[in-house]
DRENTORKOL-3810 file (N, C-alpha, C; in nm, 4 decimals):
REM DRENTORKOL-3810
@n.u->-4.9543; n.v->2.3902; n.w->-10.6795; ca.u->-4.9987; ca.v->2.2751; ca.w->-10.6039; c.u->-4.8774; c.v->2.1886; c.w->-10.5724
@n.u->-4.8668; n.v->2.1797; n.w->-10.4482; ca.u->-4.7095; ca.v->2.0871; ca.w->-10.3766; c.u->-4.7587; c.v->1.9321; c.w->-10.4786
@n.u->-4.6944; n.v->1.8642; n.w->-10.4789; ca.u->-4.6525; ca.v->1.7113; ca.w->-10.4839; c.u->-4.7895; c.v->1.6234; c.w->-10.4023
@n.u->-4.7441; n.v->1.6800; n.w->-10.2988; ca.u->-4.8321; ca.v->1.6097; ca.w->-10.1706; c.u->-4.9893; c.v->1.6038; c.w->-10.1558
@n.u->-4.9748; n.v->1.7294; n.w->-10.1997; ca.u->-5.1075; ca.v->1.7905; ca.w->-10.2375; c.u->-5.2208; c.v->1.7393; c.w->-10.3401
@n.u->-5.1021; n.v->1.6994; n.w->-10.4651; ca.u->-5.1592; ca.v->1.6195; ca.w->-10.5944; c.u->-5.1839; c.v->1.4684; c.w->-10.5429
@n.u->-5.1391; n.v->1.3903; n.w->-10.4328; ca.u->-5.1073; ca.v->1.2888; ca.w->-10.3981; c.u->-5.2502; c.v->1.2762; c.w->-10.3416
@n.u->-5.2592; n.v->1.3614; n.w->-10.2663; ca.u->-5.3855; ca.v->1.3714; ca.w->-10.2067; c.u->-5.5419; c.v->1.3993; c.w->-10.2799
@n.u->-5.5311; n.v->1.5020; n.w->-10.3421; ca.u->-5.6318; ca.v->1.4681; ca.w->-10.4937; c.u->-5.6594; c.v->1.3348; c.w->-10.5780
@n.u->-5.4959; n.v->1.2832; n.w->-10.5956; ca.u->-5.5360; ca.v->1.1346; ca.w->-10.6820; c.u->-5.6113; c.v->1.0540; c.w->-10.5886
@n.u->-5.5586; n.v->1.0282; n.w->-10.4565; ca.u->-5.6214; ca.v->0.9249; ca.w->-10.4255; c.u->-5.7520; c.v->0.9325; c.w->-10.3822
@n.u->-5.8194; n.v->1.1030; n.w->-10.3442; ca.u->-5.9212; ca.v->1.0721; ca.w->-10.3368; c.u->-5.9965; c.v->1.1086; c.w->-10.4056
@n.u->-6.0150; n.v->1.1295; n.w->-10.5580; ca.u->-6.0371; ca.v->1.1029; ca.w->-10.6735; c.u->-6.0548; c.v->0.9923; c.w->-10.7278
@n.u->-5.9826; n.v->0.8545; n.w->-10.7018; ca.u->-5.9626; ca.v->0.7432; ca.w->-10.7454; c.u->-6.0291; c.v->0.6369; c.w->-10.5977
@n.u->-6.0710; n.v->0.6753; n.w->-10.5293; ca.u->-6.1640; ca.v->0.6462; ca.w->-10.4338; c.u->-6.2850; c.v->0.6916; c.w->-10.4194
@n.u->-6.3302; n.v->0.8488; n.w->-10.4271; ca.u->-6.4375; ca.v->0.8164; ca.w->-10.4037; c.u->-6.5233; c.v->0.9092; c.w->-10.5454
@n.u->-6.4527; n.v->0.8849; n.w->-10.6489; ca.u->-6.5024; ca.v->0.9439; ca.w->-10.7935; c.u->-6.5896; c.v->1.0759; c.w->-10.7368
@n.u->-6.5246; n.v->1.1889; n.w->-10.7181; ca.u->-6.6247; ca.v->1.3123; ca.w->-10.6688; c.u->-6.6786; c.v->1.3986; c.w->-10.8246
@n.u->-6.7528; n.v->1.4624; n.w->-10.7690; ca.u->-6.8130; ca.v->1.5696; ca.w->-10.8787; c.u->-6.7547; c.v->1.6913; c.w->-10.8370
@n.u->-6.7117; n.v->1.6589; n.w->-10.7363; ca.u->-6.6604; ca.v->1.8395; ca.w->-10.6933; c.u->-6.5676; c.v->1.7945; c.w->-10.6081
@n.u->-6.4069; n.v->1.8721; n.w->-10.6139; ca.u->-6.2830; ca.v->1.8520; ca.w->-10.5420; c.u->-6.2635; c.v->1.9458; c.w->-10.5029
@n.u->-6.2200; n.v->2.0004; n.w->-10.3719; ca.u->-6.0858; ca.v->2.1200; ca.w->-10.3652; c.u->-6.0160; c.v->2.0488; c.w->-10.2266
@n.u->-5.9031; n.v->2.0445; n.w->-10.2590; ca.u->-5.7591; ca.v->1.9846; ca.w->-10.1386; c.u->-5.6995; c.v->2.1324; c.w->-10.1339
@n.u->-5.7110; n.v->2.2099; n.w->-10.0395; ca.u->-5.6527; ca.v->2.3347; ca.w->-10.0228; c.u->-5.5194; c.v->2.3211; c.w->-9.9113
@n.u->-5.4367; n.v->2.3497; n.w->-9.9596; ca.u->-5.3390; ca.v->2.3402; ca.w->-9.8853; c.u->-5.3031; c.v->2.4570; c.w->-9.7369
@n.u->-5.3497; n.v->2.4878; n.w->-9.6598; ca.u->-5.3573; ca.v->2.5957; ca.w->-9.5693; c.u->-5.2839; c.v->2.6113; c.w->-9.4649
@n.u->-5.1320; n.v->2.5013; n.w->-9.5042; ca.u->-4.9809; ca.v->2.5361; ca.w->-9.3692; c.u->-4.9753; c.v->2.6784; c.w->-9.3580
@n.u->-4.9875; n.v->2.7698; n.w->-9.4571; ca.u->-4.9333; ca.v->2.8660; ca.w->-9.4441; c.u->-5.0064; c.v->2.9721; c.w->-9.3766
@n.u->-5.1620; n.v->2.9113; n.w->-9.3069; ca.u->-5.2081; ca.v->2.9978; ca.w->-9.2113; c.u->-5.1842; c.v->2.9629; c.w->-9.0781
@n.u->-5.0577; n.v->2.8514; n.w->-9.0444; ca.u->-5.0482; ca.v->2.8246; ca.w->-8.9500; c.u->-4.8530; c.v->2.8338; c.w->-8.9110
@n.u->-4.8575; n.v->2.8651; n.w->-8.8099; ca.u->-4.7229; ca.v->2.8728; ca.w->-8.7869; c.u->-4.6294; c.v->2.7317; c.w->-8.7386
@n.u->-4.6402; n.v->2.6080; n.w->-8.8481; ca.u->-4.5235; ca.v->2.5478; ca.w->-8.8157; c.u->-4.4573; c.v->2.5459; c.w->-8.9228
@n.u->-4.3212; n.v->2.4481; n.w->-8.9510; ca.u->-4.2026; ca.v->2.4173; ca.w->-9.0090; c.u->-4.2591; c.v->2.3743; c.w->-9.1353
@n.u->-4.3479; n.v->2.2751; n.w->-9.1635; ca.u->-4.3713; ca.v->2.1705; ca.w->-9.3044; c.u->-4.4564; c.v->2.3120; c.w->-9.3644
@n.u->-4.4652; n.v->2.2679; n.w->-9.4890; ca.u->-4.5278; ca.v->2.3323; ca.w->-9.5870; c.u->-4.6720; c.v->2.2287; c.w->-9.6502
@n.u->-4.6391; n.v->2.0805; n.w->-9.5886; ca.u->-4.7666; ca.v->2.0110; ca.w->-9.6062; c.u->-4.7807; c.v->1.9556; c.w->-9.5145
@n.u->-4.8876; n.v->2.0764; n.w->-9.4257; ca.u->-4.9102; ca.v->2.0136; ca.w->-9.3017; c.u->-5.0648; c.v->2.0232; c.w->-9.2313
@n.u->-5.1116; n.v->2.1358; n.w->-9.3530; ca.u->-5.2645; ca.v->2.1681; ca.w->-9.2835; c.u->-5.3451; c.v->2.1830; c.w->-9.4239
@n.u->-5.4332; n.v->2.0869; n.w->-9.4080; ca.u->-5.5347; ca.v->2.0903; ca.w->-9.5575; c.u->-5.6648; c.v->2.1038; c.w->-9.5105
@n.u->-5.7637; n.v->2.1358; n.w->-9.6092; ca.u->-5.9198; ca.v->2.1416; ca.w->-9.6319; c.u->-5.9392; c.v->2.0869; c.w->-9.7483
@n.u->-6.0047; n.v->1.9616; n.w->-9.7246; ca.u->-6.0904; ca.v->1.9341; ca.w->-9.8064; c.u->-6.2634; c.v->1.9304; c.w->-9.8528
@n.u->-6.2642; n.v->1.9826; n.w->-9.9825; ca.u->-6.4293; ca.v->1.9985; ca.w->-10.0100; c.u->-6.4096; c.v->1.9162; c.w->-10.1164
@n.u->-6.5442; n.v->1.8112; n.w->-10.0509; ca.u->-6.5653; ca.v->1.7041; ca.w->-10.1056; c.u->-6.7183; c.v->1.6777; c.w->-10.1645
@n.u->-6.7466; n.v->1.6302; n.w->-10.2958; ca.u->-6.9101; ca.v->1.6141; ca.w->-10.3218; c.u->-6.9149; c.v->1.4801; c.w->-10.4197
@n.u->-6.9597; n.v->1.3638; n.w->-10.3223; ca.u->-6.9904; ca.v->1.2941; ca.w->-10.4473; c.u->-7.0893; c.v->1.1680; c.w->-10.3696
@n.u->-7.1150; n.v->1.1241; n.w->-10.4643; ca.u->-7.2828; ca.v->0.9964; ca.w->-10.4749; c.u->-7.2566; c.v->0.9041; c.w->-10.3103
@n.u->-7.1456; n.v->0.8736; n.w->-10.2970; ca.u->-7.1130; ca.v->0.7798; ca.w->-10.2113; c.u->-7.1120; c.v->0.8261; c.w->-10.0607
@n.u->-7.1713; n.v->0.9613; n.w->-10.0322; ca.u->-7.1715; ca.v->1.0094; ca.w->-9.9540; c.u->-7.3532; c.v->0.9688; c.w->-9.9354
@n.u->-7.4834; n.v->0.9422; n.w->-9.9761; ca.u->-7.5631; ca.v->0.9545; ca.w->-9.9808; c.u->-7.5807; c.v->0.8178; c.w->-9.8281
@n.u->-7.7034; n.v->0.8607; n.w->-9.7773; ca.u->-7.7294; ca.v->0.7815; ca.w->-9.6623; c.u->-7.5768; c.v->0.7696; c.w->-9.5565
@n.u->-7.4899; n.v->0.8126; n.w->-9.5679; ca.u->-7.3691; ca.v->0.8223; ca.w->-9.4336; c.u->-7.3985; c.v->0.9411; c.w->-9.3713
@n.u->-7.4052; n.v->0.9516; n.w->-9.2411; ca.u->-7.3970; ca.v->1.0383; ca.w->-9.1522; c.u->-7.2418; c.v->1.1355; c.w->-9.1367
@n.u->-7.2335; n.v->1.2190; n.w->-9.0666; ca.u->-7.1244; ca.v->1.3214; ca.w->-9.1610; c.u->-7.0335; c.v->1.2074; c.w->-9.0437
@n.u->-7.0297; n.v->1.1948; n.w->-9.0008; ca.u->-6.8932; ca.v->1.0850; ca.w->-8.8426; c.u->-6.8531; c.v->0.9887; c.w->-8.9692
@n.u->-6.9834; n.v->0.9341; n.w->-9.0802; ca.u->-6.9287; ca.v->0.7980; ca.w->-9.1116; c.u->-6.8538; c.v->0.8069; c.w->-9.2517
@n.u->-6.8641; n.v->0.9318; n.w->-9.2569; ca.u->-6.8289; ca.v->1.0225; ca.w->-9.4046; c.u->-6.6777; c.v->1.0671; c.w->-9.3960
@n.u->-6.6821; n.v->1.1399; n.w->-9.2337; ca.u->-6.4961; ca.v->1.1757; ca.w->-9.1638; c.u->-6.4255; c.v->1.0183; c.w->-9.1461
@n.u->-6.5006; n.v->0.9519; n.w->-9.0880; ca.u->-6.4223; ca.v->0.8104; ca.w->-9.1287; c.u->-6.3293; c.v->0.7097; c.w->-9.2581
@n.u->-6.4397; n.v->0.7255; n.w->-9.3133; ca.u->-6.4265; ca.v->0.6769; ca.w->-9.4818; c.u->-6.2931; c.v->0.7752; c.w->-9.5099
@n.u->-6.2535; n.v->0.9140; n.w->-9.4961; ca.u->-6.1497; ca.v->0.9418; ca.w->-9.5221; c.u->-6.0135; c.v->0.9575; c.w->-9.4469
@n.u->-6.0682; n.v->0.9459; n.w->-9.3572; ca.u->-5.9761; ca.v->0.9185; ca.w->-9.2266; c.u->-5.9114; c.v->0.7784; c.w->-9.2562
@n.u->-5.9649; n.v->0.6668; n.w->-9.2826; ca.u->-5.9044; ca.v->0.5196; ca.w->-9.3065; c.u->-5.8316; c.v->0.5335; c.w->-9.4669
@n.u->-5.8998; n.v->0.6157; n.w->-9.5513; ca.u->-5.7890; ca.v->0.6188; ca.w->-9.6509; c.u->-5.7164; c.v->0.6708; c.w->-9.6590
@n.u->-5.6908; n.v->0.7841; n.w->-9.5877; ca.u->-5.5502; ca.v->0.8697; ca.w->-9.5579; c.u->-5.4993; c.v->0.8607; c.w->-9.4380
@n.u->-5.5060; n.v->0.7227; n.w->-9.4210; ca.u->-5.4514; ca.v->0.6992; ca.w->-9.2357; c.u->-5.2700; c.v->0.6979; c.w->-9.2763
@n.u->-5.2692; n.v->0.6424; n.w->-9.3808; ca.u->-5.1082; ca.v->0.6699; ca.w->-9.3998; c.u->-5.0099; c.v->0.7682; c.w->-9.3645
@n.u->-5.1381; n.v->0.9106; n.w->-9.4681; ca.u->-5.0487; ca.v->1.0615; ca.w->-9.4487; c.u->-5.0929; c.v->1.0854; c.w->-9.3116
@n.u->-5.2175; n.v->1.0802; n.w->-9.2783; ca.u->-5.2056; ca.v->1.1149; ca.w->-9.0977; c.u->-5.1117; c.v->1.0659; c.w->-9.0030
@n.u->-5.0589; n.v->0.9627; n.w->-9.0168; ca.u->-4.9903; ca.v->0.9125; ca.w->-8.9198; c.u->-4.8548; c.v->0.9778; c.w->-9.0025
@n.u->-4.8338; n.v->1.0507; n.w->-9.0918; ca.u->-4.6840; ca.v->1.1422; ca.w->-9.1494; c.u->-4.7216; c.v->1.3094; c.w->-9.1402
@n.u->-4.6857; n.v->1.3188; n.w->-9.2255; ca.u->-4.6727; ca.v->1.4934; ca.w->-9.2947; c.u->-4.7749; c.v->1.5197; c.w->-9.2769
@n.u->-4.8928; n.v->1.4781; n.w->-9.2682; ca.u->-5.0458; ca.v->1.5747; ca.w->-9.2701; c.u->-5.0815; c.v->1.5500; c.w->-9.0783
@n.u->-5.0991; n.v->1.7110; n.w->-9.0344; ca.u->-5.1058; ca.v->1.7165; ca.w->-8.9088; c.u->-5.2495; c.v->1.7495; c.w->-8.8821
@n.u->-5.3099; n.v->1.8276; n.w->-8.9898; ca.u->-5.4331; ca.v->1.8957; ca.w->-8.9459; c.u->-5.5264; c.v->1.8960; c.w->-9.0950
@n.u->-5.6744; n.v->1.8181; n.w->-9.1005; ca.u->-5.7450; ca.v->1.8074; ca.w->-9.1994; c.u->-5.8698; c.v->1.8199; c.w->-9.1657
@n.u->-5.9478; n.v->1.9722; n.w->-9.2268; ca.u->-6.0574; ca.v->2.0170; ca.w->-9.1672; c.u->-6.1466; c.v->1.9426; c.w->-9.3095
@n.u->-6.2495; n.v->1.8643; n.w->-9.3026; ca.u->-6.3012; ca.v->1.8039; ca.w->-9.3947; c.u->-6.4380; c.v->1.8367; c.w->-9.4400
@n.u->-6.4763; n.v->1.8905; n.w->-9.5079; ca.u->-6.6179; ca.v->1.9555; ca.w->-9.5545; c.u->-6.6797; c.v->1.8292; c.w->-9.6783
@n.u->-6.8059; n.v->1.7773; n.w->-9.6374; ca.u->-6.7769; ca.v->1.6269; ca.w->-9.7280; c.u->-6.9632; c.v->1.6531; c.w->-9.7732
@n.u->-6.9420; n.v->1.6195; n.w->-9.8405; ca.u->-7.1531; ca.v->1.6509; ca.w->-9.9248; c.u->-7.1658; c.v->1.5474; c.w->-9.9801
@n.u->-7.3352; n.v->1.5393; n.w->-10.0233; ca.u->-7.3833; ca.v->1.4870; ca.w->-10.1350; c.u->-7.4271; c.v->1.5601; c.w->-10.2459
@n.u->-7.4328; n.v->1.4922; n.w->-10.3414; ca.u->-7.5012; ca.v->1.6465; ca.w->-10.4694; c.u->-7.5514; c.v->1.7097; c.w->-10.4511
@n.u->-7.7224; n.v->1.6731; n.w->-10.3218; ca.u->-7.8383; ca.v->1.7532; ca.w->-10.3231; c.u->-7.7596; c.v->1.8178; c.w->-10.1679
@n.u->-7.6901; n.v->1.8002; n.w->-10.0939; ca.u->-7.6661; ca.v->1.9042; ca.w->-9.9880; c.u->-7.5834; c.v->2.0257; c.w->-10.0753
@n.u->-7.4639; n.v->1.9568; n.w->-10.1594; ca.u->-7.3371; ca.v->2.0758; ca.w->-10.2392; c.u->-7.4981; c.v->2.1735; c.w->-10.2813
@n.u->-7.5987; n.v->2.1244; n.w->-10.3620; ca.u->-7.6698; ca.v->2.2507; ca.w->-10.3685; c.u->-7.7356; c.v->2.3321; c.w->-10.3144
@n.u->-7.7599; n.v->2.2911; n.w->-10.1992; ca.u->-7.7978; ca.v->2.3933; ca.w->-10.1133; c.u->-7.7141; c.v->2.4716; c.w->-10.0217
@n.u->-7.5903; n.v->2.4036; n.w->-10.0522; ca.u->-7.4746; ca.v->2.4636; ca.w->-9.9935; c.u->-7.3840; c.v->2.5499; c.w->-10.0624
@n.u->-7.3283; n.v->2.5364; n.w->-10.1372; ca.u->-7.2862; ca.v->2.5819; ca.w->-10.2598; c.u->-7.1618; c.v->2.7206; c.w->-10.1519
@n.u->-7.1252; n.v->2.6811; n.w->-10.0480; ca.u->-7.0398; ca.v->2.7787; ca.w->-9.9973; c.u->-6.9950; c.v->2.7154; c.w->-9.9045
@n.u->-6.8683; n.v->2.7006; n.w->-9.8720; ca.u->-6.7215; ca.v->2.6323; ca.w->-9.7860; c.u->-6.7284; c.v->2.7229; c.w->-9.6579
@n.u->-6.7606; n.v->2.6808; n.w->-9.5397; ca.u->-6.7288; ca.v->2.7834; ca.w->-9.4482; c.u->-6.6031; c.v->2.7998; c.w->-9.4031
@n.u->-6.5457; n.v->2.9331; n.w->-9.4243; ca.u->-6.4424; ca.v->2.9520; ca.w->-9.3937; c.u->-6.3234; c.v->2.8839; c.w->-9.2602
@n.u->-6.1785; n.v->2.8593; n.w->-9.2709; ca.u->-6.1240; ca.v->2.8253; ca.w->-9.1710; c.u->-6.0840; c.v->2.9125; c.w->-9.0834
@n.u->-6.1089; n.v->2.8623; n.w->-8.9573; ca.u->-6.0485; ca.v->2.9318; ca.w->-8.8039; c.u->-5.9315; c.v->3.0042; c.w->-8.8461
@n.u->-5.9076; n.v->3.1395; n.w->-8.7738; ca.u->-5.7501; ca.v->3.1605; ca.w->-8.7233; c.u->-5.7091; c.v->3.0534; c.w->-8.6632
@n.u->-5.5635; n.v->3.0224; n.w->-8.6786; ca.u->-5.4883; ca.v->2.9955; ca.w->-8.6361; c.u->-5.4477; c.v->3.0493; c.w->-8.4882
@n.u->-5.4561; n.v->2.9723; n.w->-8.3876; ca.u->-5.4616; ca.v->3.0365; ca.w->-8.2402; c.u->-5.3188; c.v->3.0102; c.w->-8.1816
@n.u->-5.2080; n.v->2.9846; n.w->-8.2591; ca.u->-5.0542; ca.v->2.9587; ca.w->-8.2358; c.u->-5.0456; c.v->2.7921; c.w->-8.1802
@n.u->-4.9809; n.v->2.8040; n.w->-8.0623; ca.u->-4.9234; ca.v->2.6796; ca.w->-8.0303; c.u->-4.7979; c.v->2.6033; c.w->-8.1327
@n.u->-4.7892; n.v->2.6462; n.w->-8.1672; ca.u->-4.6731; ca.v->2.5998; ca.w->-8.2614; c.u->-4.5368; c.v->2.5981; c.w->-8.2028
@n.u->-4.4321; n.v->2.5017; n.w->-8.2591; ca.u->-4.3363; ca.v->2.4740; ca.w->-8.2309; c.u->-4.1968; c.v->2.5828; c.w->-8.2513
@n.u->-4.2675; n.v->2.6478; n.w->-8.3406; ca.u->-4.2089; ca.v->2.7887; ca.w->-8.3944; c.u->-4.2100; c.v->2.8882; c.w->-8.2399
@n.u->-4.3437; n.v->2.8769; n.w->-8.1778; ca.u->-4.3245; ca.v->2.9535; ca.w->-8.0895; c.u->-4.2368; c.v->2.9130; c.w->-7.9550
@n.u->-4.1946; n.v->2.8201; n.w->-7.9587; ca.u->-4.0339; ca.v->2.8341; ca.w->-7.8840; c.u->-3.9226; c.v->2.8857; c.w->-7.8764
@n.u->-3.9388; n.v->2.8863; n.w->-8.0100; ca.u->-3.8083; ca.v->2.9550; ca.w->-8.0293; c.u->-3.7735; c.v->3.0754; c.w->-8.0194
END
């Protein structure tokens, strides 16, 4: 687990107290330069209850507006409540990577 990565666990751990975490780090299915540049997060906890999923991508969008506006380019966000994580109980997989990258200039 990078640095960045853990950075990203604490704080949203210490925000939104989850029952269930995973910050997957996934630059490396994509072809640019950083190594922390493309994450998934699966998220499950109480404070999600009555938000609509827009007001749920928000809530983490304003607390990681920092790393968005740096090093984090791309954050596919999978966000629950207890009673959805159980009926869900499976992450749908991420897209290929369709290039565009800066790599491909060169």
């Amino acid at each position: 687990m990078t640095e960045f990565q853990q950075q990203l666990q604490a704080k949203l751990i210490d925000h939104f107290q989850p029952t269930h975490l995973e910050v997957i780090n996934e630059s490396h299915l994509h072809g640019t330069p950083s190594n922390d540049s493309h994450y998934k997060v699966v998220m499950v906890t109480e404070q999600f209850n009555g938000l609509r999923a827009l007001q749920r991508h928000r809530a983490i969008h304003r607390l990681l507006a920092a790393e968005l506006t740096g090093p984090l380019h791309a954050l596919a966000l999978h966000l629950y409540t207890p009673a959805e994580w159980q009926e869900q109980q499976a992450v749908p997989a991420s897209p290929q990577c369709l290039g565009g990258s800066k790599l491909d200039l060169q």
